[in-house]
C-alpha positions as CSV (number, residue, x, y, z in Angstrom):
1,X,29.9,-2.4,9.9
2,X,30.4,-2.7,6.1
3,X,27.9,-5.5,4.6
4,X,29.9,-8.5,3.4
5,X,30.1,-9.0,-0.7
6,X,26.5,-11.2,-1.0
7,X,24.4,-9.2,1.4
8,X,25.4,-6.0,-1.0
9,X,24.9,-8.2,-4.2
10,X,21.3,-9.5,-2.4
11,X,20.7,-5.4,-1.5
12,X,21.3,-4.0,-5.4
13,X,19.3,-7.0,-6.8
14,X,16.5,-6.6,-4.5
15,X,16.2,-2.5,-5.5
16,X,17.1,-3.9,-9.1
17,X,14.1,-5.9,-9.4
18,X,11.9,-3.8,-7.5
19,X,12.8,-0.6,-10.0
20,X,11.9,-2.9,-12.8
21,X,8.5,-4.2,-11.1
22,X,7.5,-0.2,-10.5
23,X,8.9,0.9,-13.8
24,X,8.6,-1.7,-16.0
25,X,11.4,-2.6,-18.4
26,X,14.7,-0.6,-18.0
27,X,17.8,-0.4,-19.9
28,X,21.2,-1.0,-18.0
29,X,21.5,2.6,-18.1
30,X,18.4,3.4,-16.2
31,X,19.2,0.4,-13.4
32,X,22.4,2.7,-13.4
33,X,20.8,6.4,-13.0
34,X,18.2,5.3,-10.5
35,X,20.1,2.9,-8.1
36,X,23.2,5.2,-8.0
37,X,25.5,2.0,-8.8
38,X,28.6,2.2,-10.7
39,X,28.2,0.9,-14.9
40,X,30.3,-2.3,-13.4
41,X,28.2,-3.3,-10.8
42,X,24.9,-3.0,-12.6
43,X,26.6,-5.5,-15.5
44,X,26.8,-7.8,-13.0
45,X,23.6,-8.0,-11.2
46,X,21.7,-7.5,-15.0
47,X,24.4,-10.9,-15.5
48,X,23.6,-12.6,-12.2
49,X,19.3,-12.0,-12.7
50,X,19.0,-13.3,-16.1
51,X,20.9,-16.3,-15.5
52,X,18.9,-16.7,-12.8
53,X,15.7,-16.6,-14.8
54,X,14.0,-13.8,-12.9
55,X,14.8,-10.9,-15.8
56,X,15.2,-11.4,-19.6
57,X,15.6,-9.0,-22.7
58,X,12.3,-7.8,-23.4
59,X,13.2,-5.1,-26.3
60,X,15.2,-2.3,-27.3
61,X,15.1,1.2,-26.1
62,X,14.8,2.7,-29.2
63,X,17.3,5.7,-28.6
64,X,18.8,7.2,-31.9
65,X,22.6,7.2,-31.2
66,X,25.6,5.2,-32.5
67,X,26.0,1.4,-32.3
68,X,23.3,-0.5,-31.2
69,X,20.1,0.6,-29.5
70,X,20.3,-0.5,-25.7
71,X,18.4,-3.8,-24.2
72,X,15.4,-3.0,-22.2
73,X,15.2,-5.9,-19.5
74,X,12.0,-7.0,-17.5
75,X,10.8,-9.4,-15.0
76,X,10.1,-12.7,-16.2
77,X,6.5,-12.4,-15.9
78,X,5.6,-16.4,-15.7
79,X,8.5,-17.1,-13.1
80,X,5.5,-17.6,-11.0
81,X,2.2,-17.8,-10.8
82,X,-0.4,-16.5,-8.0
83,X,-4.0,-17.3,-6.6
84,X,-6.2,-14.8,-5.1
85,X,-9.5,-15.7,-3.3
86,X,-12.7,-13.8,-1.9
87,X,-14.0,-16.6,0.3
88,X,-17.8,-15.4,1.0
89,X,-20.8,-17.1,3.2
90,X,-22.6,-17.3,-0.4
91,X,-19.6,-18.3,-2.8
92,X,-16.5,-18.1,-4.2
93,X,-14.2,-16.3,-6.4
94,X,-10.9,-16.5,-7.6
95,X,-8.0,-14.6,-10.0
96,X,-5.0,-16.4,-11.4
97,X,-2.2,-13.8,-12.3
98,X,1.4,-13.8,-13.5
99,X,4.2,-12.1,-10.9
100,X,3.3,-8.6,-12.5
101,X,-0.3,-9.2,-11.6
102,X,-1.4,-9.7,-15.0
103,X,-4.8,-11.3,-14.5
104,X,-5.0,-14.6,-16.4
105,X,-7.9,-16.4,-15.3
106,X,-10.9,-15.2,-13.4
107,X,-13.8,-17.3,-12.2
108,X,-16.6,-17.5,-9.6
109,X,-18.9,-20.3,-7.9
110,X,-22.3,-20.2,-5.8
111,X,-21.7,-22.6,-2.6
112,X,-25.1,-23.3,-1.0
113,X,-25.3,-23.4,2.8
114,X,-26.9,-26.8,3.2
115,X,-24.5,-28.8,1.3
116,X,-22.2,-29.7,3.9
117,X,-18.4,-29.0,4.1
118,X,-17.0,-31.6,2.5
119,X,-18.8,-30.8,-1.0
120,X,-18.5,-27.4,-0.5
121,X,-14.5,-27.7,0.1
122,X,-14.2,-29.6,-3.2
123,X,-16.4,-27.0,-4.8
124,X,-14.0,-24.5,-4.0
125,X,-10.8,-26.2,-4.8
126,X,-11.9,-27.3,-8.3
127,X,-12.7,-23.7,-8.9
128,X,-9.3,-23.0,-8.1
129,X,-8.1,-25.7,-9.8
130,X,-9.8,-25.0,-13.3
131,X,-8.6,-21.0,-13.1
132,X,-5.0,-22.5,-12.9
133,X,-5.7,-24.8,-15.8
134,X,-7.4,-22.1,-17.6
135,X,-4.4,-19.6,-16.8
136,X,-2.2,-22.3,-18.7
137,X,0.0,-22.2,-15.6
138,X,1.6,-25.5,-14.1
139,X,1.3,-25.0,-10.3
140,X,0.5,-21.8,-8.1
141,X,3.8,-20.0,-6.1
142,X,1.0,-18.5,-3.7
143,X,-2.2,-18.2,-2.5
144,X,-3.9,-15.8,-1.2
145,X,-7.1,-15.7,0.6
146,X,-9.5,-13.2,2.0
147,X,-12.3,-14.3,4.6
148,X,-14.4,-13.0,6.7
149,X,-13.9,-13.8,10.4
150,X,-11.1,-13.4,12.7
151,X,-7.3,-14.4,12.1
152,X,-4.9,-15.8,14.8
153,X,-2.0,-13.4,15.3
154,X,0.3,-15.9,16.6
155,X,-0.5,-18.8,14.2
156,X,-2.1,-16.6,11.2
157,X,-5.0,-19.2,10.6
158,X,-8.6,-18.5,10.5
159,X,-10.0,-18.7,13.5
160,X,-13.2,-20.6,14.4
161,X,-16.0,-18.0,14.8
162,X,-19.8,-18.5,15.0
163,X,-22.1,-17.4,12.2
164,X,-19.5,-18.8,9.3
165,X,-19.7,-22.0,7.6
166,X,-17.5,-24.8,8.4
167,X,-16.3,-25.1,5.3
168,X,-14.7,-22.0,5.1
169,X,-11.6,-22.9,8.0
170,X,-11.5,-26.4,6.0
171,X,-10.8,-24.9,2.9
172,X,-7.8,-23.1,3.5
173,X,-6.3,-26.5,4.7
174,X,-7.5,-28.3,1.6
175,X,-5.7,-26.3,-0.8
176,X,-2.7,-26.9,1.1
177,X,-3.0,-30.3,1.1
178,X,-4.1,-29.9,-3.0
179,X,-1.4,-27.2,-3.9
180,X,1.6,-28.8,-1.7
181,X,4.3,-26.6,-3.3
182,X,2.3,-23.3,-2.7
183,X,2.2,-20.9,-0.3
184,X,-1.5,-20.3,1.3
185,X,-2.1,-17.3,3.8
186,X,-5.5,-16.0,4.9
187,X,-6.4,-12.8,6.0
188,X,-9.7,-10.9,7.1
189,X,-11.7,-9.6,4.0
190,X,-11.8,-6.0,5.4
191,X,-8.1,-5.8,6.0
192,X,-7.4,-6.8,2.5
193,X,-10.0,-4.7,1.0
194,X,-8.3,-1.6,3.0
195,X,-5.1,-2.5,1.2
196,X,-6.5,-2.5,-2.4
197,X,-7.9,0.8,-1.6
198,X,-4.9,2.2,-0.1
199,X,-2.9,1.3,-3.1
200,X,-5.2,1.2,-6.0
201,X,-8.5,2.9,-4.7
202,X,-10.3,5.4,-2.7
203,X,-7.1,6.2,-0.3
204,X,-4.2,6.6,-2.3
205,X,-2.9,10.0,-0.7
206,X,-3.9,8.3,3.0
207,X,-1.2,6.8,5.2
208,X,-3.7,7.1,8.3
209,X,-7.7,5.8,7.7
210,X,-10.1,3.5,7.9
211,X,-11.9,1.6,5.5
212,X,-15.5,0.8,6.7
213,X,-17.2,-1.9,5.1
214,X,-20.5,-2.1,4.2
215,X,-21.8,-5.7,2.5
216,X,-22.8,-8.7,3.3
217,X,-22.3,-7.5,7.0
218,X,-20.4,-4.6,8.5
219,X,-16.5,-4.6,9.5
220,X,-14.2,-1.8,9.4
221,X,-10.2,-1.5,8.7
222,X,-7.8,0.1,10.5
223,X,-4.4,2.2,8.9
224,X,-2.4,4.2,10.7
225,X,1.0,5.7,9.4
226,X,1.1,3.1,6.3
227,X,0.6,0.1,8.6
228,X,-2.1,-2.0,8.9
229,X,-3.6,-2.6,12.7
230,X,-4.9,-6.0,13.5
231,X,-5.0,-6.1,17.2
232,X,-4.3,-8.2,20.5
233,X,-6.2,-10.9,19.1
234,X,-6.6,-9.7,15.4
235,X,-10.2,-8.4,16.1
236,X,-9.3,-5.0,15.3
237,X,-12.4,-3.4,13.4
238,X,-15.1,-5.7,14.3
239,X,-17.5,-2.9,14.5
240,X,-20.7,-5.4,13.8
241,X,-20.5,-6.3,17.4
242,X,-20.6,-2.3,18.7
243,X,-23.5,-1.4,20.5
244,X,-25.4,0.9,19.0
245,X,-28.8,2.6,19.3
246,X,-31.9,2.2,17.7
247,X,-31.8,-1.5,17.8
248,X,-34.2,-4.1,20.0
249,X,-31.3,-5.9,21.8
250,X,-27.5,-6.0,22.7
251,X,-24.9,-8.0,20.9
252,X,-22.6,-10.9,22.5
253,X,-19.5,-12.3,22.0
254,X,-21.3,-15.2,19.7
255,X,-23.6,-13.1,18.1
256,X,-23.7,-9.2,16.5
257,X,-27.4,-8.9,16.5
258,X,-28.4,-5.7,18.1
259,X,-24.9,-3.9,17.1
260,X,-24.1,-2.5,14.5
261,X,-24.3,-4.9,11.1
262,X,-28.0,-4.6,12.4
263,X,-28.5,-1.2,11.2
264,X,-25.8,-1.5,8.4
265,X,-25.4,-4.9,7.4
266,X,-27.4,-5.8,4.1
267,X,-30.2,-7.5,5.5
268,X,-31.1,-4.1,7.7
269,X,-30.4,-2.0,4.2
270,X,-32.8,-4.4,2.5
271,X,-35.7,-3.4,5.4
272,X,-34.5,0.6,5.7
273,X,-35.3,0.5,1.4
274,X,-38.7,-1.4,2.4
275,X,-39.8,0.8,4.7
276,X,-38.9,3.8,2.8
277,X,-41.0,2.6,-0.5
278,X,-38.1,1.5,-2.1
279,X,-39.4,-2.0,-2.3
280,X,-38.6,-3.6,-5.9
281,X,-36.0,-0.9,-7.0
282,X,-33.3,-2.5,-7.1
283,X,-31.4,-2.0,-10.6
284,X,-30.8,-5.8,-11.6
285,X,-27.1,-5.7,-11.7
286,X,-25.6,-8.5,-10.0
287,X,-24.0,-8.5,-6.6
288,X,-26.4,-7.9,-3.0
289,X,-29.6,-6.7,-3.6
290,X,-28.7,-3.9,-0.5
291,X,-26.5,-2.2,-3.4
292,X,-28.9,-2.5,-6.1
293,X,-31.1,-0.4,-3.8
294,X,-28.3,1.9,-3.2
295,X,-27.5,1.8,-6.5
296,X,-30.8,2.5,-8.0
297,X,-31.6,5.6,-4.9
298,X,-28.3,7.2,-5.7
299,X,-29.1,7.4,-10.1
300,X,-32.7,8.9,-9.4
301,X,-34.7,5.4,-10.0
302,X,-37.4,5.8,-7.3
303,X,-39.7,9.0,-6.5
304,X,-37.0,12.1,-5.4
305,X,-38.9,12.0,-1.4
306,X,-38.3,8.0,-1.2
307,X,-35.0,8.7,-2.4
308,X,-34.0,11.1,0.0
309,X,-35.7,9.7,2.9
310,X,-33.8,6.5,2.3
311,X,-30.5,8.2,1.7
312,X,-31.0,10.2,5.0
313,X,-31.9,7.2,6.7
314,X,-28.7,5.3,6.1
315,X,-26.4,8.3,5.9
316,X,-27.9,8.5,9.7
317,X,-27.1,4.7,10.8
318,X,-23.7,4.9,8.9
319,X,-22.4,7.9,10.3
320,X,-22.9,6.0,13.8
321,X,-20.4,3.9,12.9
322,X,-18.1,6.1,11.7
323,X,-18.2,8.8,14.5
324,X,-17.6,6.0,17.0
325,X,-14.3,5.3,14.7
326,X,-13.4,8.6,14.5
327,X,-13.4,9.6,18.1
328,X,-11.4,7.0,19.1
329,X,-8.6,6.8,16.0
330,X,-9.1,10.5,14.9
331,X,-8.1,9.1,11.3
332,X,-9.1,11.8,9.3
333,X,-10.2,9.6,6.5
334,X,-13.1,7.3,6.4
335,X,-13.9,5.4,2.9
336,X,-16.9,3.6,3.0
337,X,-15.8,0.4,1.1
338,X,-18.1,-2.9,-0.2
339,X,-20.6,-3.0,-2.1
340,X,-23.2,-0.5,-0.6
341,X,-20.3,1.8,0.1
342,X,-19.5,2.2,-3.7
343,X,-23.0,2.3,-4.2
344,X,-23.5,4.9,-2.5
345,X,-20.7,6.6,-4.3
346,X,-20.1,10.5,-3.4
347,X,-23.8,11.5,-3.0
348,X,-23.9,9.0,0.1
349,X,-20.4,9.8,1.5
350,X,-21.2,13.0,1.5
351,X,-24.7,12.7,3.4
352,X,-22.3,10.9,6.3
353,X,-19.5,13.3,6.4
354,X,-21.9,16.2,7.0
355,X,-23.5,14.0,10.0
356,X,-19.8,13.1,11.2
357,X,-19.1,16.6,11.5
358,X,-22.1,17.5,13.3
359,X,-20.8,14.4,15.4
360,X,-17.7,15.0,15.9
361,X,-14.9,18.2,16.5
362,X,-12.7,16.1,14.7
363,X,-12.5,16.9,11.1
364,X,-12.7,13.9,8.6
365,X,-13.4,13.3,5.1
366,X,-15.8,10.8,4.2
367,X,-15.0,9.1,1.1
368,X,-16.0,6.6,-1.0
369,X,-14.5,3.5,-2.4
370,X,-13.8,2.8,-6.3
371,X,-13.1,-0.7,-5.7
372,X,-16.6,-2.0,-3.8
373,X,-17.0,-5.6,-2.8
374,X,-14.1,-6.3,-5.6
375,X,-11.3,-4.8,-3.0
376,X,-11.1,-8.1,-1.2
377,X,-9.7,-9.9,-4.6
378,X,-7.2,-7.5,-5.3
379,X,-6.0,-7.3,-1.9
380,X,-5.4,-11.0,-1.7
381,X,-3.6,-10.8,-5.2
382,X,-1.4,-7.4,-3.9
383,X,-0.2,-9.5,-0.7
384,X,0.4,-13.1,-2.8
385,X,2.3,-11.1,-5.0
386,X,4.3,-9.2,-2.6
387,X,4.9,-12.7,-1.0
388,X,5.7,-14.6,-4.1
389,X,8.4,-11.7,-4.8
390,X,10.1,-11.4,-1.4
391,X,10.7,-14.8,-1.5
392,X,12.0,-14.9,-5.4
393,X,13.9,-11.7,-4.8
394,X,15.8,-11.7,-1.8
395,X,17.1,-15.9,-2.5
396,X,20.0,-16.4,-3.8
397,X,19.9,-14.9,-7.2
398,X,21.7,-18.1,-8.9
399,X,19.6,-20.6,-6.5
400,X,16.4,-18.5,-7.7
401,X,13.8,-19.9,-5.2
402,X,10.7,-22.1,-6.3
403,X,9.1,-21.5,-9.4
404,X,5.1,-21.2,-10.2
């Protein structure tokens, strides 16, 4: 069955907009060679986007011909604007960005854990509120948010978990109630962070992988063929809670002492570095002190036998995680993402993918992330801006849809 007149019109404006978000600006004749449209119907929808405010004439293509060079036209960068959080235990932080992505305003606050919720809600959503004024944009199109902790499948909100501060489930419905016009999702921190690697970091070829986090705590992601796996009950890659050995107890469904975040979250990184005369070697740059320690073992800052003694030690614990990932998912790709796992860089994911394989008859590549702990924030921004433009691009082209 043949689509009716404004479903095709909705179709070529949707690829229109989408060459121009990939390419940047294009000239009618470009819209025309890589759509496969006729020279009529491009006229039109180049017509029908800029009087709806969603492309303008940005320049000229500069070709040397006859007449007049041709008009480049590009997405009306401020048709919206979007808001990306990293909602931590500790803190904080927040981008402001145009619909390309174009970071505007950037800005971060420590939240202590004795405050209480209420003041640590408005602490948040002032932050927010002084990167949008900072930005110089009017109001937000949409928010996103990346926490740690589980997320309902059916009603997408952040579920209640033990261990995580109270203020954290309050805050995502304060800046609704603040930012009435906006859009505000929230989704885990790992699953986010795998995102931002799959399209801007360590996995770019990967379609299939996982992404296993090593911060404040320990979680891992989970891709397979492009899509990202959240579970029954969205728990998908809540490896902290896996029993593992070499630790005094079990975890429970309130609690992942004795799994794994106790041989890989920070606080047990912290201890390994102690006991391996690392003590103090941290190199003073900011972010967890677990990936100073990294940091400083990986660039040759403490004696070479403390060094690799340390390095063993955690390549050891990690690759317990990740062999229990890969014999179950077979993913072929493992990235070892947050702070310590950038840290650790490729001297550290190569110490795991050697005990993996010695693990495992399943060949996988251990790699590391280029994005660290700052994965969660562009993932948040990636899915507000894919958000803010499915809703802008497929309306009605002459309706627009709201603006940011």
């Amino acid at each position: 069955m043949a689509a009716s007149p404004s479903t095709a019109r909705a179709i070529n404006d949707r690829l229109a907009l989408r060459l121009l978000q990939d390419e940047g600006p294009l000239t009618a004749g470009q819209l025309k060679q890589l759509t496969g449209l006729s020279r009529p119907t491009v006229a039109d929808l180049v017509e029908r986007l800029a009087d709806s405010g969603l492309i303008t004439v940005v320049g000229e293509s500069g070709e040397q011909r006859r007449g007049p060079n041709a008009r480049l036209y590009g997405i009306v960068a401020d048709r919206a604007h979007l808001a990306a959080l990293d909602v931590r235990t500790e803190g904080v932080s927040v981008l402001v960005s145009d619909l390309l992505g174009r970071v505007l305003a950037e800005a971060s606050v420590p939240i202590a854990g004795d405050i209480g919720t209420g003041p640590a809600v408005e602490q948040a959503v002032a932050l927010v509120e002084r990167a949008v004024k900072e930005a110089g944009a009017d109001r937000l199109h949409t928010v996103g948010i990346g926490a740690p902790g589980l997320i309902d499948p059916v009603t997408g909100e952040l579920r209640d978990s033990s261990g995580l501060p109270a203020w954290h489930r309050r805050l995502v419905a304060a800046l609704q109630e603040r930012l009435p016009e906006a859009r505000v999702s929230v989704e885990n921190e790992t699953n986010l962070a795998a995102l931002a690697e799959q399209r801007e970091g360590g996995a770019r070829d990967r379609d299939t992988f996982v992404l296993l986090w090593l911060g404040h705590g320990a979680g891992a992601a989970v891709v397979l063929d492009g899509t990202l796996r959240r579970g029954a009950s969205g728990g998908t890659g809540e490896i902290g809670f896996l029993p593992v050995p070499g630790t005094a107890t079990l975890p429970s469904a309130t609690d992942c002492e004795g799994g794994f975040h106790s041989l890989a979250g920070a606080a047990a990184v912290e201890a390994l570095a102690d006991a391996c005369g690392l003590t103090g070697a941290a190199d003073g740059t900011d972010g967890p002190r677990a990936a100073g320690l990294v940091r400083a073992a990986v660039a040759g800052a403490a004696p070479p036998a403390a060094t690799d003694r340390f390095l063993d030690a955690l390549a050891d614990r990690i690759a317990i995680g990740a062999a229990s990932v890969v014999a179950v998912l077979d993913p072929g790709c493992v990235v070892l993402g947050g702070e310590v796992g950038q840290a650790g860089g490729a001297r550290l994911a190569a110490r795991v993918q050697e005990r993996v394989r010695r693990m495992s008859p399943l060949p996988t590549e251990v790699r590391p992330s280029t994005l660290g702990g700052g994965a969660v924030l562009r993932g948040a921004l990636l899915t507000a801006r894919e958000r803010a433009q499915d809703d802008l691009f497929t309306g009605d082209p002459r309706r627009g849809g709201a603006a940011g």
